[in-house]
C-alpha positions in Angstrom: -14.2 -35.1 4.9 -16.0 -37.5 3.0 -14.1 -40.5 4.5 -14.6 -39.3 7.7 -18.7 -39.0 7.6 -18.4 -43.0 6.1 -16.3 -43.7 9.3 -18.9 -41.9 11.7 -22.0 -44.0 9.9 -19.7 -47.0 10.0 -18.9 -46.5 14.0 -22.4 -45.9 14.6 -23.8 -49.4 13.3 -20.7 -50.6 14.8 -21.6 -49.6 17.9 -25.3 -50.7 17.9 -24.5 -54.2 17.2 -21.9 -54.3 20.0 -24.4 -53.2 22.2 -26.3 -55.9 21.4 -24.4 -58.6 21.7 -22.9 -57.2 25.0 -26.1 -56.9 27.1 -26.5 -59.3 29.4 -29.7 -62.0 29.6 -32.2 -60.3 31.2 -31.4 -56.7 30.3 -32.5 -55.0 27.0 -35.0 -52.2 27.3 -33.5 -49.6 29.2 -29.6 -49.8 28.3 -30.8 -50.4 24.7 -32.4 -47.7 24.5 -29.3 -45.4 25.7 -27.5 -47.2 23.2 -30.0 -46.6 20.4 -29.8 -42.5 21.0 -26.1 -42.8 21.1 -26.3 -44.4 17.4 -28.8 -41.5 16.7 -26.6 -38.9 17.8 -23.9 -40.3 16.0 -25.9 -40.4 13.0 -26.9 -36.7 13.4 -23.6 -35.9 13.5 -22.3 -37.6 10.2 -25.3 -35.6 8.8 -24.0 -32.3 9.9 -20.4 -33.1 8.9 -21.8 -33.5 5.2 -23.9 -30.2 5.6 -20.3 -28.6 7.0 -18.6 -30.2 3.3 -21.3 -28.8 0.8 -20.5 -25.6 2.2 -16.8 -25.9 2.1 -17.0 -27.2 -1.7 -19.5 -24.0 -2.3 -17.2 -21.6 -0.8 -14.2 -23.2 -2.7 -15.7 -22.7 -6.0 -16.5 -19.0 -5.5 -13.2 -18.5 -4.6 -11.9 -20.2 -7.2 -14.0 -18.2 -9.6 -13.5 -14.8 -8.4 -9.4 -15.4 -9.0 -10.2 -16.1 -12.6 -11.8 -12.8 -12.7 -10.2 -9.1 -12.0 -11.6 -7.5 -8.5 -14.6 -5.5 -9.0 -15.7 -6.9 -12.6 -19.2 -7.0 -13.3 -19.8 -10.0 -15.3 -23.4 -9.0 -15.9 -22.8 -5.9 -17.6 -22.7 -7.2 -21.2 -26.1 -8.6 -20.6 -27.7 -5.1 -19.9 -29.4 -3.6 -22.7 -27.4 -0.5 -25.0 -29.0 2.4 -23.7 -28.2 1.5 -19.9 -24.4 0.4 -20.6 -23.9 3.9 -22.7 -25.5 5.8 -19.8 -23.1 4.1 -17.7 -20.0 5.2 -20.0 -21.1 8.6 -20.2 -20.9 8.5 -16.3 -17.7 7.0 -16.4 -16.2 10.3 -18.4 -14.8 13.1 -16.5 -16.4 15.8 -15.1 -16.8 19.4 -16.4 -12.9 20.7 -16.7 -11.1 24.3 -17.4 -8.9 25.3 -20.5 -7.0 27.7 -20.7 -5.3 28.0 -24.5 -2.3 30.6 -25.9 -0.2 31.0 -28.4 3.7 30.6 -26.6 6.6 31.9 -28.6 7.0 29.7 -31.4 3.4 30.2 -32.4 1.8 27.0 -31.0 -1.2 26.2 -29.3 -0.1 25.4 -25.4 -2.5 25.0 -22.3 -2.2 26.0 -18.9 -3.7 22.9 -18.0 -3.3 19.3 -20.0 -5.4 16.5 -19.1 -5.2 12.7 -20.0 -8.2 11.3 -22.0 -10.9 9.7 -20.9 -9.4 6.2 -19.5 -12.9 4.3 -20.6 -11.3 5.2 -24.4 -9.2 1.7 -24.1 -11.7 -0.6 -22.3 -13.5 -1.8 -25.3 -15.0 -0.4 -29.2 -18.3 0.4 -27.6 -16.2 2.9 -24.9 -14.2 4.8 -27.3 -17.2 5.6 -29.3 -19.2 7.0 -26.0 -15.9 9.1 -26.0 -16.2 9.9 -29.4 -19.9 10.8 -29.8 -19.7 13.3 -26.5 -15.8 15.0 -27.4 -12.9 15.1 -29.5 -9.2 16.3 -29.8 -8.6 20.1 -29.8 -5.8 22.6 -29.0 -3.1 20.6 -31.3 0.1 21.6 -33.3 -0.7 24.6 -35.9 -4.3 24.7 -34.4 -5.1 20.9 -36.1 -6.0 17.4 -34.0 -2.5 16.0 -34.0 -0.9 15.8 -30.3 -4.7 17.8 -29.5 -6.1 16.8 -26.1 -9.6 15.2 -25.9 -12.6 17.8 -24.5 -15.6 17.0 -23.8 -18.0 19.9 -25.9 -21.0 19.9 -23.6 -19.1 20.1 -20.1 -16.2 21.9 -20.5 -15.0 25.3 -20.5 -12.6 27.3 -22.3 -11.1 29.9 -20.8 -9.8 32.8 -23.1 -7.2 35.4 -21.8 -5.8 36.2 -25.2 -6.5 38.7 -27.7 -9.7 37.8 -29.9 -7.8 36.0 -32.5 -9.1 35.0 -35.9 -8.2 31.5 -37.5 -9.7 29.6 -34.7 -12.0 27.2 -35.2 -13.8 25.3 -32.4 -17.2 24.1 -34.1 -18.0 21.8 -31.3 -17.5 23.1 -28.3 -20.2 24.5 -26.5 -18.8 26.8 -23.8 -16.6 29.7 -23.6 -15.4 32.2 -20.5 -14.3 35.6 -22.0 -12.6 38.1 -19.8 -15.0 41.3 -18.3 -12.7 44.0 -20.6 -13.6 42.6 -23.7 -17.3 44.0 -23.0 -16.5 47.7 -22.2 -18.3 49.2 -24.5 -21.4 48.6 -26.2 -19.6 48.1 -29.9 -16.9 45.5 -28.2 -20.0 43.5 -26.6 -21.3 42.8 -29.8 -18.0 42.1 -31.4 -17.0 39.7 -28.5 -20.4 37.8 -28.7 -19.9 37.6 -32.5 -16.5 36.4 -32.6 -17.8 33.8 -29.8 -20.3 32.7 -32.0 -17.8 32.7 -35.3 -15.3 30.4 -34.0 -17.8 28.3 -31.8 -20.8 27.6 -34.2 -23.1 25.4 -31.6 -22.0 27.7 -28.5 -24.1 27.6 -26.1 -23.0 29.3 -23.1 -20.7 32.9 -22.9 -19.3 33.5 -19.5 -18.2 36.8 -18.7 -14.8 36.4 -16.9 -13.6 38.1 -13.7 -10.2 37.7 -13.1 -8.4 39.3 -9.9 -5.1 38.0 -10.6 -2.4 39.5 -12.5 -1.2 38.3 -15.5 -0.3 39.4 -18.6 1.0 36.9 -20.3 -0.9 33.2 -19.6 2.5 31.3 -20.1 2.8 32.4 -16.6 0.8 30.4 -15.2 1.4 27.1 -17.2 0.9 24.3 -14.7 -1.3 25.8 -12.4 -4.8 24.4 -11.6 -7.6 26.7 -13.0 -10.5 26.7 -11.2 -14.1 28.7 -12.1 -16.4 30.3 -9.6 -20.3 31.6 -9.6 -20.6 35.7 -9.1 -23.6 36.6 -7.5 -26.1 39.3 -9.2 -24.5 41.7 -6.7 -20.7 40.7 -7.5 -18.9 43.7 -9.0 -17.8 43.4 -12.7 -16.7 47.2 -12.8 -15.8 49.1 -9.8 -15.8 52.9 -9.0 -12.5 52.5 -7.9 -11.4 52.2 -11.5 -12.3 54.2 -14.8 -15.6 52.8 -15.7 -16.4 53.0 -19.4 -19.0 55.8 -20.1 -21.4 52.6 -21.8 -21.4 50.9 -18.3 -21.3 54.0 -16.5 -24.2 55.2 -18.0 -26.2 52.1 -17.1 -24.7 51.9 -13.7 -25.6 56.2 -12.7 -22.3 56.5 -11.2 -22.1 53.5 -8.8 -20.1 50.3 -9.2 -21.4 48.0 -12.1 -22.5 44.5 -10.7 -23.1 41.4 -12.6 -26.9 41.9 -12.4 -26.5 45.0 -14.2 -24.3 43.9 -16.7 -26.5 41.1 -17.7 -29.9 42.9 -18.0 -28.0 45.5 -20.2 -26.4 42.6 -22.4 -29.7 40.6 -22.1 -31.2 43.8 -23.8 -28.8 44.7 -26.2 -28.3 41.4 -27.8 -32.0 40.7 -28.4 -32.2 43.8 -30.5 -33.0 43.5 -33.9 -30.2 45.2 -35.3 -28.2 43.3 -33.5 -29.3 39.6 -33.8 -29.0 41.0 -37.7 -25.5 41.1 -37.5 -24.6 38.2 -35.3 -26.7 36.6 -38.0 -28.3 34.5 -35.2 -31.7 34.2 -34.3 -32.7 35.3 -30.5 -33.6 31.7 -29.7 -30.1 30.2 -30.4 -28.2 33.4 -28.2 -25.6 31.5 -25.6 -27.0 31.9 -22.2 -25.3 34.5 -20.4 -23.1 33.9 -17.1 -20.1 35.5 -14.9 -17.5 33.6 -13.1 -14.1 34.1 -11.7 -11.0 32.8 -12.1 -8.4 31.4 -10.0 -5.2 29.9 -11.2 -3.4 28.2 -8.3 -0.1 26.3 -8.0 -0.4 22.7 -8.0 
């Protein structure tokens, strides 16, 4: 490209001087002057030709920087400041997920559900130790961290269908869904709420579990997808079409138990002094109270 801008420039004065010594005597102004914007034009053209290579040579550097790079890297993002880059790894971790945990037939700790770990945990140090600082490894052999899986303690849920079971121990995480027939009478709601509370020492949220499926044994449903859904204040937790227990039935007068009963009874009941005495909790740190149903569903 550059050789052939010299060659333009080159043809241009050329061409000026041949005009020049081909005019005849007694002609000069008019036909020079043609032959003078011809030279300009020529000119004007060598100068866009070099505009036209400057661009080319820009282009082919980007290009030949992005292939030394992966698609889509950010090469700014170790410049930002700590705070932003670990609000951007905490967005980068998964979203609020569902386990479901029992005991199988050789006595270890299985899931309905696995999941992989967070895939930030093998970018780089300051990564793992977002993944770190907001979750850990639960759920493994004999109830201990080896083969565990990694759950995040302020997003996800676990799901309990078994038996309240002592010897678990779950410190960390924050939210637990316990199934409606665990709180049938008003003895068993503080017992649930207190074995919560044992197991889970910073729990923060009890959900009160609906489940319309069938199932008496969570094995079968390994591998399905679990998925949690909202009741309404006028969802039905107990139904007249079943025995209701006399503590609900009482609070109820003889019509179906909805979730906005439920609540304001166990809202009431917990807050009581002789109660909170023997959670050994104080009313402040009571889990917030919720209902949601259950769906387990082939993948």
């Amino acid at each position: 490209m550059e050789r052939l801008i010299n060659l333009t420039a080159e043809t241009a004065s050329l061409m000026v001087e041949v005009a020049k010594a081909s005019l005849p005597q007694g002609m000069g102004a008019s036909e020079l002057s043609i032959m003078k914007g011809l030279t300009e034009s020529q000119k004007a053209l060598a100068g866009a030709m070099e505009l036209q290579t400057r661009v080319l040579d820009s282009q082919s550097d980007t290009l030949s920087d992005h292939k030394s790079h992966p698609a889509g890297t950010f090469y700014e993002f170790g410049r930002l400041p700590a705070e932003i880059r670990k609000i951007i790894w905490e967005m980068a971790l998964p979203g609020s997920r569902i386990f479901v945990p029992y005991v199988d037939y050789h006595n270890q700790t299985c899931l309905v559900q696995y999941y992989k770990p967070p895939s930030i945990r093998g970018v780089c140090k300051e990564s793992w130790n977002v993944t770190k600082q907001n979750g850990g490894f639960e759920f493994g052999d004999d109830r201990t961290y080896t083969y565990g899986v990694w759950i995040n303690y302020s997003k996800d849920i676990v799901v309990w269908l078994n038996q309240l079971l002592t010897g678990w121990h779950l410190p960390k995480v924050q939210n637990i869904a316990i199934e409606w027939r665990h709180f049938s009478e008003e003895s068993e709601c503080i017992k649930t709420l207190k074995w919560a509370i044992g197991i889970m020492s910073d729990c923060k949220k009890v959900m009160v579990l609906s489940r319309p499926q069938i199932c008496r044994d969570p094995e079968d449903f390994r591998g399905h997808i679990a998925q949690l859904f909202s009741l309404d204040d006028n969802d039905i937790i107990w139904s007249t079409y079943v025995t209701i227990p006399d503590f609900w039935l009482s609070v109820s007068h003889g019509r179906s138990v909805t979730w906005k009963d439920m609540k304001e009874e166990l809202d009431l009941l917990y807050r009581k002094k002789s109660t909170l005495q023997e959670l050994n909790v104080c009313e402040e740190n009571l889990p917030v109270l919720e209902a949601k149903e259950l769906l387990l569903s082939k993948k």
